[in-house]
C-alpha positions as CSV (number, residue, x, y, z in Angstrom):
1,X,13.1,-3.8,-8.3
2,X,10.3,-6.3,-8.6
3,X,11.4,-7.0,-5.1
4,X,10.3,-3.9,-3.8
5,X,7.2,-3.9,-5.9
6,X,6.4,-7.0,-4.0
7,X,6.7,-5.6,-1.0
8,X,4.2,-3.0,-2.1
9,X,1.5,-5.6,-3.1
10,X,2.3,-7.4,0.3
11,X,1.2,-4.3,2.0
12,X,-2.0,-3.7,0.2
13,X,-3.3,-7.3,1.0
14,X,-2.4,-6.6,4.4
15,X,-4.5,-3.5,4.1
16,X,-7.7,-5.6,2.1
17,X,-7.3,-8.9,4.8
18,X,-10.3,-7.8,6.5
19,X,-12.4,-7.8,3.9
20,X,-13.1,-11.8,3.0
21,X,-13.0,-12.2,6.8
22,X,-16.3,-10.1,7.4
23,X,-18.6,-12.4,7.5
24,X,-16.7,-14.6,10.3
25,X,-15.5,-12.1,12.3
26,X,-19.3,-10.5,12.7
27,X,-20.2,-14.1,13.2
28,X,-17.5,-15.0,15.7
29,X,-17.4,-11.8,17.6
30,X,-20.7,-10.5,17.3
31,X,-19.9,-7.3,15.5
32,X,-22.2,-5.0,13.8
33,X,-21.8,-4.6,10.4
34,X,-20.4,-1.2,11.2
35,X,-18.1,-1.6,13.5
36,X,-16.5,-4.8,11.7
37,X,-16.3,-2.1,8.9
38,X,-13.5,0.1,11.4
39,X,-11.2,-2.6,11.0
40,X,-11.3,-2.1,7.3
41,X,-10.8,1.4,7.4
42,X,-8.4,2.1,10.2
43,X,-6.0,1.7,8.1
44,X,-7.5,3.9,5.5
45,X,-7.6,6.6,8.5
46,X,-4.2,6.0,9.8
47,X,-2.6,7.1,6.0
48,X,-4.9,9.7,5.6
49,X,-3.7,11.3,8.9
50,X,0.0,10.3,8.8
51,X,0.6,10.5,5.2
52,X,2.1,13.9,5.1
53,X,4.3,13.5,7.9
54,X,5.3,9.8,6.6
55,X,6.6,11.2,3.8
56,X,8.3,14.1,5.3
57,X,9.5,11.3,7.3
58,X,10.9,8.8,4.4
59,X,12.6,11.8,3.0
60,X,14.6,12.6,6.0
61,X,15.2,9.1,6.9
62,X,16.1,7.4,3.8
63,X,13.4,4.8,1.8
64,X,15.7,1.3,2.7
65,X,15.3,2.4,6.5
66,X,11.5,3.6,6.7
67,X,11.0,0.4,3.7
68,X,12.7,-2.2,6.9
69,X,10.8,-0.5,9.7
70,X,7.4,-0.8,7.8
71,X,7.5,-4.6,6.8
72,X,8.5,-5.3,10.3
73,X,5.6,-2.8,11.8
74,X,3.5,-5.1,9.5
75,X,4.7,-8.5,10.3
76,X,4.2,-7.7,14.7
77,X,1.0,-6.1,14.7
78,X,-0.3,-8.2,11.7
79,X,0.2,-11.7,14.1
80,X,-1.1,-9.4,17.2
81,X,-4.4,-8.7,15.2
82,X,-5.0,-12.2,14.6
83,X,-4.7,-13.2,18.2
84,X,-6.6,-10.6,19.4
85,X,-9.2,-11.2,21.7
86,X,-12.1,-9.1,20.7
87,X,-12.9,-5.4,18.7
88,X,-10.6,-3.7,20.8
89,X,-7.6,-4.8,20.7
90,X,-7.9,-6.0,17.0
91,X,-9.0,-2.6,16.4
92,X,-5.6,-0.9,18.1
93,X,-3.4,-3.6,16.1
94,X,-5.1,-2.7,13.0
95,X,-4.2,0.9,13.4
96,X,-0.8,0.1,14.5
97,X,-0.7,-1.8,11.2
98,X,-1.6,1.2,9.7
99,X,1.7,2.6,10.4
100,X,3.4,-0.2,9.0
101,X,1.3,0.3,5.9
102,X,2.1,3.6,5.3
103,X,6.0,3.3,5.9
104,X,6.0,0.4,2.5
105,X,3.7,2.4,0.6
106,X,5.6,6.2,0.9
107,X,8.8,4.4,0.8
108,X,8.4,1.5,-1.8
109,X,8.2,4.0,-5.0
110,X,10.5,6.4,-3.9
111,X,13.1,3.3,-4.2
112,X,11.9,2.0,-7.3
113,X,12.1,5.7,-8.8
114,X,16.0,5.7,-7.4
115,X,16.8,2.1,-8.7
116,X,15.4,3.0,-12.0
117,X,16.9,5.1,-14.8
118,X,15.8,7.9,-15.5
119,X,14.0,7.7,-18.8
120,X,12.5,4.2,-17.2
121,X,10.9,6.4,-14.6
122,X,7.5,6.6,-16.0
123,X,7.4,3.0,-16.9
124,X,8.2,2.1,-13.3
125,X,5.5,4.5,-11.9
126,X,3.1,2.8,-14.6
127,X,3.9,0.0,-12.7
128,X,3.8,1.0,-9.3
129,X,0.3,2.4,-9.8
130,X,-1.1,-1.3,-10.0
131,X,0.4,-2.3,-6.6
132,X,-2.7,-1.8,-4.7
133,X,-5.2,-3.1,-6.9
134,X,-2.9,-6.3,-7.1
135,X,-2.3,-6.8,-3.6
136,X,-6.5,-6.0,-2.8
137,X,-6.8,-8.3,-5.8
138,X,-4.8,-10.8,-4.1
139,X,-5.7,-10.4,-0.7
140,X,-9.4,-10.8,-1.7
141,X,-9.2,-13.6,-3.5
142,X,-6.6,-15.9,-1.5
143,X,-8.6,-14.5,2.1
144,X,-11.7,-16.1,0.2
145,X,-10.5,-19.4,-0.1
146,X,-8.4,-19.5,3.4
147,X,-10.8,-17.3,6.0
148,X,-13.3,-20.2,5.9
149,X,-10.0,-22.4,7.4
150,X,-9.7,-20.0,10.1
151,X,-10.1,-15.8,10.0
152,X,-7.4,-15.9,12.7
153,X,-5.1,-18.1,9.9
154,X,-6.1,-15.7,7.6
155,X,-5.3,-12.4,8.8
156,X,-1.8,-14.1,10.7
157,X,-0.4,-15.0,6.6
158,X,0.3,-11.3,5.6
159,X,2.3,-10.5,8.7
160,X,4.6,-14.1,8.5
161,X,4.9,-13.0,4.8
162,X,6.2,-9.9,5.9
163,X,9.1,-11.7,7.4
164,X,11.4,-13.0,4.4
165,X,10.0,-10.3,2.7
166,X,12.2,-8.2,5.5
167,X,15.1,-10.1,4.9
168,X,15.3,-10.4,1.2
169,X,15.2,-6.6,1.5
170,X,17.4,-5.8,3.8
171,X,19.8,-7.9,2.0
172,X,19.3,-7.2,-1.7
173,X,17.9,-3.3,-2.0
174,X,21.1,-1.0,-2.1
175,X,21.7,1.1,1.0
176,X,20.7,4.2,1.5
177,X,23.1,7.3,0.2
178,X,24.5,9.4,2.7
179,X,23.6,13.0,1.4
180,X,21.9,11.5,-1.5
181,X,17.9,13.2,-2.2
182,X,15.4,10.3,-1.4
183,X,13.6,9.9,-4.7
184,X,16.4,11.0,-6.8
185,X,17.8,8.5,-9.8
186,X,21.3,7.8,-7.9
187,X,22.6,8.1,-11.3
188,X,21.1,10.8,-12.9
189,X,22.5,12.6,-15.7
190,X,25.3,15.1,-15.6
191,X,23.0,18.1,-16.6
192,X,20.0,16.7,-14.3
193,X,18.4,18.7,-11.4
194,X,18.7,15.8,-9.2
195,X,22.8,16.1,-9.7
196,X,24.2,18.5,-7.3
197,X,26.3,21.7,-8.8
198,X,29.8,21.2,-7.8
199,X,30.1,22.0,-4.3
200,X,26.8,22.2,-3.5
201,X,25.2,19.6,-1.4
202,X,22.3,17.0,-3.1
203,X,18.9,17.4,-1.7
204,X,19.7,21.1,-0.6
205,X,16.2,22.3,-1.8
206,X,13.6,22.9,0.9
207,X,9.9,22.3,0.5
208,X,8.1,25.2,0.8
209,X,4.3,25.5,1.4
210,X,3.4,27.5,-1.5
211,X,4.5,24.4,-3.7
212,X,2.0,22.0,-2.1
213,X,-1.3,23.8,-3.5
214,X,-1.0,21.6,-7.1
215,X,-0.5,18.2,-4.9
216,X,-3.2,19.2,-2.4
217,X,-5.6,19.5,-5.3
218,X,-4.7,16.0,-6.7
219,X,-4.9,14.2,-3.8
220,X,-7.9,15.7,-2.9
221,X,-9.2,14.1,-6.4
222,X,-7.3,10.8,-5.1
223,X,-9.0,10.8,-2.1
224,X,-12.1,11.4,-3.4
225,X,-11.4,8.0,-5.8
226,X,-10.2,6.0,-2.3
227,X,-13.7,6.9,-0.6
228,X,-15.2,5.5,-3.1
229,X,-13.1,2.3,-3.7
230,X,-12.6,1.4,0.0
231,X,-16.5,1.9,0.6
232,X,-17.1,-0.9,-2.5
233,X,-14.1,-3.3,-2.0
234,X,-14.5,-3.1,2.1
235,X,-18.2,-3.9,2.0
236,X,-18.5,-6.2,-1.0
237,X,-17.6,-9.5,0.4
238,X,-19.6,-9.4,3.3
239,X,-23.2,-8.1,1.3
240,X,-22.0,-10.7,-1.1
241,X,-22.4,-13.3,1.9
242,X,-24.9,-12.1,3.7
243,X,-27.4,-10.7,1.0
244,X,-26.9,-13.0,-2.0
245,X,-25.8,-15.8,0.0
246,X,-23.1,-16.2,-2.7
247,X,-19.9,-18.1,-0.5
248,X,-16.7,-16.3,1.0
249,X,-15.0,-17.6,-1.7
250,X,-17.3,-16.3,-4.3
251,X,-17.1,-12.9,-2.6
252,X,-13.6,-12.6,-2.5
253,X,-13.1,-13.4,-6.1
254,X,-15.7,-11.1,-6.7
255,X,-14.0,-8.5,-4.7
256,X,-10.4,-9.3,-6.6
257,X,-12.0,-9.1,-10.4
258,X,-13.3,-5.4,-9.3
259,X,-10.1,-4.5,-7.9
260,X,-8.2,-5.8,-10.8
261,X,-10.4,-3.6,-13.0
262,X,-8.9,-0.6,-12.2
263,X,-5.5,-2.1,-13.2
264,X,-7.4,-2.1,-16.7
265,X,-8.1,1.6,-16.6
266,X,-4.4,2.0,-15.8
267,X,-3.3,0.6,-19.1
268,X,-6.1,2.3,-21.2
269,X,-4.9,5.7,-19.7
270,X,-0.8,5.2,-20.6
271,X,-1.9,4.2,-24.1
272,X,-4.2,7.0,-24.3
273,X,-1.1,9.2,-23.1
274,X,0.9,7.4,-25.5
275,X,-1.2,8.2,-28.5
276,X,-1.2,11.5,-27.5
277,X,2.5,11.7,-27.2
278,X,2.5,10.5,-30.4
279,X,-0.1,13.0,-31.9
């Protein structure tokens, strides 16, 4: 389990890279301030397009499968944007990372919520919900002390991470069911609604339109939250650098103390739930 949380984290520092690199790559390149900032937020664009169809996607295909094809998706284009000659290309690798991004991210918590039982499903969500912070967190920082080595060493460690992060997967999280509703405890109880009646087939359900209008309404509040977030943590290193003079490295730790913040509003929130469980 902590496995596939890794993997989560992996792909959020992949996502955050740029950030800590700013600086250089405007320096190196010759970029604008705002077009250095589309290689932050390609990404950001790619899951906001493809997000939908990702997860129709995951759900057809199985979360080990899409889980496999994503950490692989990250670790080629991931060493293909670092050797990328100028904006263009790193720009096309960055969005074709994007992909890969999306793939861990849909498919990463729909495995945890399968490993898990169920009444450790809203623990395990708790937990997933401080992947990204963690792996922006972790990207910011360690891309603060390593761009200044190189911003093409930087931006290549993500994608060799991805590697054994690949293999470990593919040899240690369970297969995926055959019939078996991605998502789904694979042991739920006998009374559950994730258990199939006798003789009916799991997953039979369809998803029908009129059920998205609660889910469009909180990820339009999520999406609002991401605008917001991506705008600070995208930009902060590099008016860190360039306007306070303060160091890469100072910028990216910086950069990981704010994202880590929001890991803090996590917890307040589940013991605020918890109290009022208890109330």
């Amino acid at each position: 389990m902590l496995l596939v949380y890794g993997t989560g984290v992996l792909a959020a520092a992949a996502f955050g890279k740029v950030a800590p690199a700013i600086p250089l790559l405007r320096a190196d390149l010759g970029l604008s301030l705002g077009r250095a900032s589309w290689l932050f937020s390609a990404i950001s664009a790619v899951a906001a397009l493809l997000g939908t169809p990702a997860g129709l996607w995951v759900r057809r295909r199985g979360g080990r499968r899409a889980l496999l094809a994503g950490l692989a998706i990250l670790a080629a284009t991931g060493t293909a944007g670092a050797a990328a000659p100028g904006l263009g290309w790193m720009l096309a690798a960055r969005v074709a990372e994007g992909v890969g991004f999306l793939l861990v991210v849909v498919a990463a918590p729909t495995l945890l919520v399968e490993m898990a039982g169920r009444k450790d499903q809203p623990a395990v969500l708790a937990l997933w919900g401080t992947c990204i912070p963690v792996g922006l967190a972790a990207g910011a920082a360690a891309g603060g002390v390593l761009a200044p080595l190189g911003w093409r060493l930087w931006l290549a460690v993500p994608s060799a991470l991805a590697i054994p992060a690949a293999v470990a997967a593919a040899v240690l999280v369970p297969a995926d069911s055959p019939g078996h509703p991605v998502g789904v405890p694979r042991t739920p109880p006998a009374d559950s609604p994730g258990r199939a009646a006798p003789g009916r087939p799991a997953g039979g359900a369809r998803l029908r339109l009129a059920d998205l209008h609660v889910p469009a309404l909180l990820a339009g509040g999520f999406c609002a939250a991401v605008v917001i977030a991506a705008a600070v943590l995208g930009m902060l290193p590099a008016f860190l650098e360039e306007e306070r003079r303060a160091g890469i490295a100072a910028g990216g730790t910086a950069t990981a103390l704010v994202a880590l913040s929001s890991v803090l509003g996590l917890v307040l929130l589940l013991l605020a739930e918890a109290r009022a469980d208890a109330g």
